[in-house]
N, C-alpha and C positions, 0 to 999 in steps of 0.2 A: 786561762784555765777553762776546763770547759768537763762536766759533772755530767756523765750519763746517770738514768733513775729509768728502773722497771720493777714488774713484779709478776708473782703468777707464773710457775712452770711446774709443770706436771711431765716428767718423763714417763711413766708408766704408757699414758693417751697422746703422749707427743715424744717420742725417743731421736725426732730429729726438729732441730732448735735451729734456723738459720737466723735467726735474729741477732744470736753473738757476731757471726758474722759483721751484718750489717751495722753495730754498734761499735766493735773492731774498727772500721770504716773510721767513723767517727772520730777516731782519738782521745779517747776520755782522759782524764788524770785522775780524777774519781769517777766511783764506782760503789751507786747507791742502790743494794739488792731490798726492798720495801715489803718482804709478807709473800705468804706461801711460796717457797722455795719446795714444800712437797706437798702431797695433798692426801690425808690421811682419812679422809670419810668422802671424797669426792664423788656427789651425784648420787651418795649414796641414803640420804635423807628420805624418798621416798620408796628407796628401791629395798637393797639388801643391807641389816646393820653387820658393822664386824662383828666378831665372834667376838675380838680383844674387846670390843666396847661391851656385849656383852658379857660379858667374865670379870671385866675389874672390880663391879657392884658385889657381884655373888660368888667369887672365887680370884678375889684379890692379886696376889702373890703369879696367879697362872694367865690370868689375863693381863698384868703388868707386862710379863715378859711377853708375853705375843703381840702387844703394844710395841716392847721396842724392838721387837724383832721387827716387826713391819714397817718401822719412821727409820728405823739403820737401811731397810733393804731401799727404802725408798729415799734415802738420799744417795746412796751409792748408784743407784740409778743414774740420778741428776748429776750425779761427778762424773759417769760414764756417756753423758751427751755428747759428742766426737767434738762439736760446734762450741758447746759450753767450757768443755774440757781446756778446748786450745785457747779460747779468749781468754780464760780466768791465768793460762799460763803465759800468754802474751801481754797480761793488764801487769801482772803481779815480776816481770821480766823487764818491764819498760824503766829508761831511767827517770831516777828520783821517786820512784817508788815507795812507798813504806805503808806496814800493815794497815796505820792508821786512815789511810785513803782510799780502804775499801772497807765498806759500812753496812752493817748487815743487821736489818729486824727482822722479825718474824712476824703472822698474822694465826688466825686461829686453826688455820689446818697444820703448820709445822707447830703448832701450841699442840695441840692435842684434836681437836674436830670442828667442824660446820659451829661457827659463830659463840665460839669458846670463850667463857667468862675466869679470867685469872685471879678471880676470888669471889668470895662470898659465901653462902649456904645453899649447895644442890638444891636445886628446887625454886630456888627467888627468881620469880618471872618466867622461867620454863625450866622445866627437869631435866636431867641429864647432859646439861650443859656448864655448869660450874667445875671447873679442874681439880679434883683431888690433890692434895698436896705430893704424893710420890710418883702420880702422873707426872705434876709440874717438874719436879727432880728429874724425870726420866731425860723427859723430851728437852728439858736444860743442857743438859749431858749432851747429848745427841745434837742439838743444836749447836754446842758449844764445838765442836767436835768437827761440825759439819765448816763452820767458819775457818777453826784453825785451818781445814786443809786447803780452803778456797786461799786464806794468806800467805800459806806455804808456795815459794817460788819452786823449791825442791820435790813437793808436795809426786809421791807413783802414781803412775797409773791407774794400781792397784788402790782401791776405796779400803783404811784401815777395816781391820775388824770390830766385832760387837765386844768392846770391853766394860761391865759392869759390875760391881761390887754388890752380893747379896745377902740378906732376901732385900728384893727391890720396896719392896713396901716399906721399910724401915729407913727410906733416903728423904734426906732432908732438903727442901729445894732454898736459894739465897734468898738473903730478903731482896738483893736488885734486881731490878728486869736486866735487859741488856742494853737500852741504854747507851749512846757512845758520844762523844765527841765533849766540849765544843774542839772542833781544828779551827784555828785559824789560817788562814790563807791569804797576807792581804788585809784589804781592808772587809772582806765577806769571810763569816764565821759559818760554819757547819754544825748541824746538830741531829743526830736522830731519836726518837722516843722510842718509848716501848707503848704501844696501844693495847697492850691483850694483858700483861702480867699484874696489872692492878687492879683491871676492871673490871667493875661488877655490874649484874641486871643494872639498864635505867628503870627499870621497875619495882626496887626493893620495895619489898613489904611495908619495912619499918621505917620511912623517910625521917621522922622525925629524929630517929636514935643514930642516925646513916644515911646520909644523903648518898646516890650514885657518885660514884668515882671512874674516871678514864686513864688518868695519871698518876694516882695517889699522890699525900700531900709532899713528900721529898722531891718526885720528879719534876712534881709541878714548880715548885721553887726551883729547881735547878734550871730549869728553863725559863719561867721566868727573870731570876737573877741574871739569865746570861742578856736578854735582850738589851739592846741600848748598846753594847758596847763595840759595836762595829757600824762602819755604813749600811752593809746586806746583813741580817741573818736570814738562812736559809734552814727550815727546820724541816724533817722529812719525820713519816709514819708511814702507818701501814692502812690507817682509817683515812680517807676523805674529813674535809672537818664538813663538808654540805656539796652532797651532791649524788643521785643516781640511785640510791636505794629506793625502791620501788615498792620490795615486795619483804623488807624489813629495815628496823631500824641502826644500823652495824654504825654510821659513822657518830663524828660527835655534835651533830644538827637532826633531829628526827621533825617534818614538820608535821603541822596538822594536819590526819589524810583521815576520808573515810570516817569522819567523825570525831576522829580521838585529837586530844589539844596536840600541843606541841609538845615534843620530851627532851629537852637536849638535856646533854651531861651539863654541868656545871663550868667546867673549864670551856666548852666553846665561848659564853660569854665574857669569863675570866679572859680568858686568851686575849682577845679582841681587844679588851682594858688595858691589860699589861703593855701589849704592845704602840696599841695609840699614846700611853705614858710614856714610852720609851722614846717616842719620836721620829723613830727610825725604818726601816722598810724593810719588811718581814715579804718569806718568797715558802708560802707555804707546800710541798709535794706529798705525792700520796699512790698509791696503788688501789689495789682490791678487786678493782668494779668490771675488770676485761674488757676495758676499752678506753681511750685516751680522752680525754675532757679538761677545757678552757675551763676553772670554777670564776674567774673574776674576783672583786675584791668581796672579801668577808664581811657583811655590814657596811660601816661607815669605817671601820677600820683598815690599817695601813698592811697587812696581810691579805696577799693574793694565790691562789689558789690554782696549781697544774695536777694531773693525775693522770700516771702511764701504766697501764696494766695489760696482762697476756701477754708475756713474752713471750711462752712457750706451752698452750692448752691444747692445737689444733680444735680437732671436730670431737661434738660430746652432741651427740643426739642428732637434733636439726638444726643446731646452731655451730657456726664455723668463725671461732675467734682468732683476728686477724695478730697476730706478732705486733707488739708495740713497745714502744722506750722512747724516752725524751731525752732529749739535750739543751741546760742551761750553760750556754757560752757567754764567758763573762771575757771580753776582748781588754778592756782597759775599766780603771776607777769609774764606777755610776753609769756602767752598761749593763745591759741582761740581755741575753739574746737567745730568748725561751724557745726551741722547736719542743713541737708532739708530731714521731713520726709515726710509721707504721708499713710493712708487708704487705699490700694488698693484690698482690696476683697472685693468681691460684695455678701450679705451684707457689708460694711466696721467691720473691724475688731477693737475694739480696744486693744486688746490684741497683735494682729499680723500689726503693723504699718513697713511697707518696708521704706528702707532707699535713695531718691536719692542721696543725696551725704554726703559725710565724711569726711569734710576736716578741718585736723590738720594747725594751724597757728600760727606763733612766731615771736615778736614784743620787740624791744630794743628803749634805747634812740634817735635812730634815723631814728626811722619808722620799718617796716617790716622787720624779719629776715630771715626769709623762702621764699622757691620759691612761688609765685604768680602762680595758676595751671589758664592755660590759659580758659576763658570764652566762653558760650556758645554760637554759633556761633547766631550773633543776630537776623536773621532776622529769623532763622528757628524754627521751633516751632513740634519740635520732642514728639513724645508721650511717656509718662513714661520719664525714666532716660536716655536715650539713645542716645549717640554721636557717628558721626561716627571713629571710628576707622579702619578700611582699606579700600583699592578704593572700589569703586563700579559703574559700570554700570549703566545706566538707560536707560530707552526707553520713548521719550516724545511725546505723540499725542495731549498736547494741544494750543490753537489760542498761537501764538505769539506775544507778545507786538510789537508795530510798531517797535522801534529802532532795532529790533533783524527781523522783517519782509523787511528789507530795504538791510539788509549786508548776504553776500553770503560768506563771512570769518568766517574763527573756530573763537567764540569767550572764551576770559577766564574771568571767573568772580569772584571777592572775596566775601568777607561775605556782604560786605554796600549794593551792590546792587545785590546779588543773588536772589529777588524776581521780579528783575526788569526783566527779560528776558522771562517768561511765565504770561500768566492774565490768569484769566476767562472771559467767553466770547461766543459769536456764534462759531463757527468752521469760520477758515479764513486758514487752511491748504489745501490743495487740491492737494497732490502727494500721492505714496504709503507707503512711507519709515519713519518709525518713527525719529526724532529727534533723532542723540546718544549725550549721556551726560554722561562724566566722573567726577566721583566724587571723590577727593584725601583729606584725611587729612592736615591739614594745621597748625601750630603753633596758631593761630588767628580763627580756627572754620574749616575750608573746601576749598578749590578750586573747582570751578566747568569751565571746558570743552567743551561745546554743538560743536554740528557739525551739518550745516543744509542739509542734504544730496541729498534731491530735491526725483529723484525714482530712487537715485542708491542704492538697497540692500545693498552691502557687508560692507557697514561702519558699518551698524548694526548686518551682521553674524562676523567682524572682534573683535566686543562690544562683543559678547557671546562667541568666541572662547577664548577673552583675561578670560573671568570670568569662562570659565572650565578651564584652565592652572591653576587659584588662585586657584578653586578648588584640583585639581593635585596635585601642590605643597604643600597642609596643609592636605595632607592624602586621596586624593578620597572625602571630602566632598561633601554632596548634592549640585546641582545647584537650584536653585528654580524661576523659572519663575512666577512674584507675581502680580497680579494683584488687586488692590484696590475697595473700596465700595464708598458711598455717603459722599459728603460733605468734601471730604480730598483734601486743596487746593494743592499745588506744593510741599512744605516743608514738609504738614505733610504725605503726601504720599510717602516722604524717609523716615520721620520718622517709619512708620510702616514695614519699609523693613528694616530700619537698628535692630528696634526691633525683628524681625522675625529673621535676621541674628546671632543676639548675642545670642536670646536665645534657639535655635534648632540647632547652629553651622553649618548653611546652608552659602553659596554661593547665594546670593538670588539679582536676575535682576529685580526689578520692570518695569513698565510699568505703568507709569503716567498719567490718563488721566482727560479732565472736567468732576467730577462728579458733580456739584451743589455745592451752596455754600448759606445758609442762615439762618435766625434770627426771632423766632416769627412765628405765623403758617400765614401771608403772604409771609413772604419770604422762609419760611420752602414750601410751595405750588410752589412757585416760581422755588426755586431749585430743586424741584423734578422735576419739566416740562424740567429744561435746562437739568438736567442729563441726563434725557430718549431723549432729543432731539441729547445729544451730544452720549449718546449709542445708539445711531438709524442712528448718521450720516453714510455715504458711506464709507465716507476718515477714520471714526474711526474705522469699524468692520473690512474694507480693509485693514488698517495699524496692525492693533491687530494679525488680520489672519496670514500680513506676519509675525509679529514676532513671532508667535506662530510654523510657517512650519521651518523659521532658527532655531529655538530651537534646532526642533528634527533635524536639517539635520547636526548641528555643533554637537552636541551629539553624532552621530552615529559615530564620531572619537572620542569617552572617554567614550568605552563600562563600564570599570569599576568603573563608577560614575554613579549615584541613578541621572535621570531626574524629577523632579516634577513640576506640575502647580496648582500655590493653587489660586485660585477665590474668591473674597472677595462679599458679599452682593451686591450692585447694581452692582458690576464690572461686575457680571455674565450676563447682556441684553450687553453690550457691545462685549464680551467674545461669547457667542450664537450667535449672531447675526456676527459676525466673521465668527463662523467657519460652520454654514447654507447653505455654501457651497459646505460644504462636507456632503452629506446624507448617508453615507455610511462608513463601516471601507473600503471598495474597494477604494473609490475615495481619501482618507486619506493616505493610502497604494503607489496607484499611484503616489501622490507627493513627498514618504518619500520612497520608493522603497524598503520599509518593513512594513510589520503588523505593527498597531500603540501599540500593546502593548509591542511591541520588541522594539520602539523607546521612551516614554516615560513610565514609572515606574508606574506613579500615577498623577493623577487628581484632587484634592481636591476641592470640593465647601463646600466654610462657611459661613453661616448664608444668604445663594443663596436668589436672591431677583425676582427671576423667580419663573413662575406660575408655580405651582405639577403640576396643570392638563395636561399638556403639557411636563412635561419633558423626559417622559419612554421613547418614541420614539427616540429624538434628544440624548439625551446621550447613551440611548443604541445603536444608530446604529453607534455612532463613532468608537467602539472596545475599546476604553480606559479603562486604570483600574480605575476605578472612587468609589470617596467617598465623602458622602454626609453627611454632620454634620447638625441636624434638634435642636432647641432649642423652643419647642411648646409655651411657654412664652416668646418668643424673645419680648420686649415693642418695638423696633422699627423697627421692622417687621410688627408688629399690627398696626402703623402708617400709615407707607408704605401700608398697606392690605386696612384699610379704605381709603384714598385715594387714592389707585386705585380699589377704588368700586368693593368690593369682590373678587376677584384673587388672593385665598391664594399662599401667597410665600413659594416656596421648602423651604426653613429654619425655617419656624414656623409648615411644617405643620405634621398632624399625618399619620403615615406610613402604608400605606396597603399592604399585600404581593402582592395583585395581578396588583399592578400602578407601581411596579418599575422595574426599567429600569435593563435591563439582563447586567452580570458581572459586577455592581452597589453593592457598599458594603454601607451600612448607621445607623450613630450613630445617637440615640435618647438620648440627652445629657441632659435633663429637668430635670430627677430629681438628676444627682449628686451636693452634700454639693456645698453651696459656688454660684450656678451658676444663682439661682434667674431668673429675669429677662431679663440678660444682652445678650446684640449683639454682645460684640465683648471680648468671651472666649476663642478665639482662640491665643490676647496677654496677657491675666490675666491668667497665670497658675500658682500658689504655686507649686514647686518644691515637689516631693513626694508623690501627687495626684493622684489619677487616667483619670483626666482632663490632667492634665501636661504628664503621658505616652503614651495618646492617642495622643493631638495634636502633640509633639515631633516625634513619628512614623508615623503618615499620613505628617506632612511637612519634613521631611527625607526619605516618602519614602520606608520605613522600613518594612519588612514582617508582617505579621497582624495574630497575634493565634487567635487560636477558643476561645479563652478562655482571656477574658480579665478584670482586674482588674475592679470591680465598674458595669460590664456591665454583663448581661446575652443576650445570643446569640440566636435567633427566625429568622434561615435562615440565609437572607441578612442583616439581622436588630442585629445590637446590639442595648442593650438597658439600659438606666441608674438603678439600684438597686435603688429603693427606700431606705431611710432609715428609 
């Protein structure tokens, strides 16, 4: 038997779904849909509120209806995905089929909105988030509605019509959520919850008279009760029970961040009890978060933790969510055989789906027989598949959360509160010397290190000398001094260096800084302003510069290791404006007490989010060997370009011989297969590509022919082969 689970489509921003496809592929028998099947307030928190959201409070009866006028048009949408459409009629056609084997919860956007509370009193914990009871009636309906036609093998074309009985305000919603199963199968039983229809604020007012609830007390018994009575239960929601929430607390583990203790619901502990009583080996699944995550075992308890989300959001802003779905293939008695895949070529492929993880699992009469592979470190939120595996260095230029601005002590930190020790924020640093930060593998996800160093240098040339020794030791590897783009908070800015590290076999130092962080094009406006404020700061170009001068002067003792600095999209105003100090390769020279080309290797800028017009002068007069990766169709470059009112950016723009900067080498990468629109091709390389030998040699470093795969060469310019 073998159980596809996803969640997360949006046809409105995504009308074409190749993921059914690729899950098609697969062969499912079940078919587990986990939360937001539409998306009713999407990105729209900072931006525009509906009208309907507006209207329900103060004109009841007229904003009801324009509610469900808008969650009907918007699942008839999703019935109309061409991709979606034909798998749900090849899943529900296949033999042995029956309705019961396709299982369908909701999350708070097919609930009613952005992190929707299915009970309680408007107001407990944040306003305008508790579900009115004839909202809850509506979008029941509608939901209910939406499922029949997914079960329906006979099920038109045509998406029924909006049938509702009025006045809408006067409908009464069930006391059950939706709720399904147990099936059994075998000796593994099936179960899904409902996460949204009972749950209230963890923050009620009144703890004492009401403690928060996730489940309410019937479900929870019903689940409960069911444990124990197979060898697998497999229970599915729409919440994570711990994992990935960042920037609030949606699942049923909230830890302590930023100050505030820990808040979990009540049932995550419950849960973890019932289950270790039971005996038996619980295989917990989950959605939500837009991207596939390992959670490992929950506590000490026999409940392990997968989460496949984004099956169908594409591009929302400047973030591009890759297609994902998992497959537990259960081959025989006391196997599991957990995939999390995922889309990742831009176009998405569905032929070529990559694999994040592969993990074999074996279960007896008395729970889990196999090692439990430890989960992903929680609070970080790594890009692609990528954990870290050996130390690493980092260099930190951003504002410090107060507790960490108050102590003059190395501090260490584990996974619960690794995002507590950096915000986003104004700058509130004010010395020379970057933050060091040690980062070490850990049984449980990572250790992390910081040192706050004030303006003594050498903690931070003692960080690079320890990462050219790593180097040393695994063969001469490249070092890579990395610098990041827009929008990447604290976590996901190691995530792109440990990506970088695995897949170019580099040594690679990041350098963390505030690039902006936001949601919806006011806070997408927003973010851009802080970025450029916080790469314009003093303290930031000053502390950049110095780590840039340690680089090359710890370098110049590990001649036989490849020096590189690769510059990421906004990273490069921070980066520039660093090193504007030096107008010359002479004044570069003087600091490093060699030509800069004898002290670093190569330069890379990708997908550079600095103006062309301006750049020939400043990178040619540094001496460096430099290379410029341009993507003429970069979509968020074109972003960035309109709103900074015409000032094409180096990475989108077209190549003249006579603008570029002298010993400047530059690929025109637009028209190789595969590269579309995307900004960030420099970690999506298919192995075997002519994209993948390019970026591979410019971040290693690596001598550069005249003559390179996919590219024909016009000078300084290489340039993509059309095909």
């Amino acid at each position: 038997m073998k159980i596809a689970f996803t969640s997360c489509m949006d046809a409105e921003n995504a009308p074409s779904q190749p993921v059914w496809t690729a899950i098609q592929a697969d062969q499912p028998d079940v078919l587990m849909l986990l939360g937001d099947q539409i998306y009713m307030d999407w990105g729209l928190s900072l931006a525009k509120e509906p009208q309907w959201k507006k209207l329900i409070n103060k004109k009841g009866e007229e904003g009801l209806a324009l509610f469900a006028q808008d969650m009907h048009r918007r699942y008839a949408l999703q019935w109309q995905v061409p991709q979606f459409r034909a798998f749900v009629r090849w899943f529900t056609q296949r033999p042995g089929y029956t309705p019961q084997r396709l299982l369908v919860t909701w999350d708070e956007h097919d609930l009613a909105w952005n992190n929707a509370y299915g009970e309680g009193v408007n107001g407990e914990g944040e306003p305008l988030r508790t579900v009115p009871p004839a909202v809850k009636a509506v979008a029941r309906r509608l939901f209910d509605q939406f499922v029949a036609v997914l079960r329906d093998p006979a099920a038109p074309d045509a998406y029924p019509a909006l049938n509702l009985p009025t006045p809408l305000m006067a409908l009464v919603p069930p006391v059950k959520g939706v709720e399904q199963g147990p099936l059994d199968m075998g000796d593994v039983r099936l179960m899904l919850l409902d996460e949204r229809w009972y749950r209230t604020h963890r923050d009620h007012p009144n703890v004492a008279s009401r403690a928060p609830q996730l489940l309410g007390a019937a479900q929870q018994a019903w689940l409960f009760g069911a444990l124990g009575q197979a060898g697998l239960t497999i229970v599915a929601g729409s919440s994570p029970m711990k994992h990935g929430y960042l920037l609030g607390h949606q699942g049923w583990h909230a830890p302590a961040r930023n100050g505030q203790p820990a808040r979990d619901y009540p049932e995550y502990q419950a849960f973890q009890d019932a289950a270790t009583a039971s005996g038996k080996a619980v295989l917990y699944l989950a959605g939500d978060i837009h991207k596939n995550a390992w959670g490992g075992r929950i506590g000490t308890s026999p409940i392990v933790q997968a989460v496949s989300s984004g099956a169908g959001l594409g591009n929302v802003a400047f973030k591009r969510f890759a297609p994902c779905w998992g497959i537990v293939d259960l081959p025989a008695p006391g196997q599991v055989h957990l995939q999390l895949k995922r889309l990742d070529t831009v176009p998405p492929d569905p032929a070529n789906p990559s694999i994040d993880k592969n993990i074999p699992l074996t279960y007896g009469p008395t729970g889990w027989t196999s090692p439990i592979p430890a989960g992903e470190s929680e609070p970080i939120r790594f890009d692609g598949s990528t954990q870290l595996q050996r130390p690493m260095g980092l260099l930190c230029l951003r504002p410090r959360t107060a507790p960490w601005r108050e102590r003059e002590d190395e501090l260490v930190f584990g996974t619960d509160d690794f995002e507590t020790l950096y915000a986003e924020g104004p700058p509130t640093v004010h010395d020379e010397s970057p933050d060091v930060v040690q980062l070490t593998p850990a049984p449980d996800g990572l250790r992390m290190t910081a040192r706050r160093p004030k303006n003594d240098l050498q903690p931070m040339a003692d960080s690079f000398h320890a990462a050219f020794e790593r180097a040393a030791a695994a063969g001469n590897r490249p070092v890579v001094l990395f610098v990041h783009g827009f929008g990447k908070g604290f976590a996901d800015s190691i995530g792109q260096a440990v990506t970088l590290a695995d897949t170019y076999d580099a040594e690679v130092v990041p350098i963390s800084w505030a690039a902006g962080e936001g949601e919806g094009l006011l806070g997408l406006l927003g973010a851009v302003l802080q970025g450029q404020t916080e790469a314009e700061d003093i303290y930031t170009t000053g502390r950049l510069r110095n780590a840039v001068l340690a680089f090359g002067r710890v370098g110049l003792a590990f001649p036989a290791i490849r020096k590189v600095m690769v510059v990421r999209s906004l990273g490069s105003l921070p980066f520039v404006g660093g090193m504007s100090t030096f107008p010359s390769a002479a004044a570069l020279q003087a600091a490093w007490g060699r030509p800069p080309h004898e002290v670093i290797d190569r330069l890379v800028l990708s997908s550079a989010a600095v103006p062309y017009n301006r750049h020939k002068k400043w990178l040619g007069g540094w001496g460096l060997p430099a290379c410029v990766t341009v993507n003429r169709d970069d979509y968020k470059l074109r972003i960035y370009n309109w709103l900074e009112i015409g000032q094409v950016p180096l990475g989108m723009s077209p190549l003249n011989a006579g603008d570029l900067a002298a010993g400047a080498l530059y690929f025109d990468v637009t028209d190789l297969p595969g590269i579309g629109q995307d900004h960030d091709y420099l970690f999506r390389t298919p192995p075997g590509t002519p994209l993948h030998a390019l970026n591979r040699a410019l971040v290693r470093g690596e001598p550069l022919p005249d003559t390179l795969a996919g590219f024909d060469r016009h000078g300084a310019i290489y340039k993509a082969r059309r095909n």
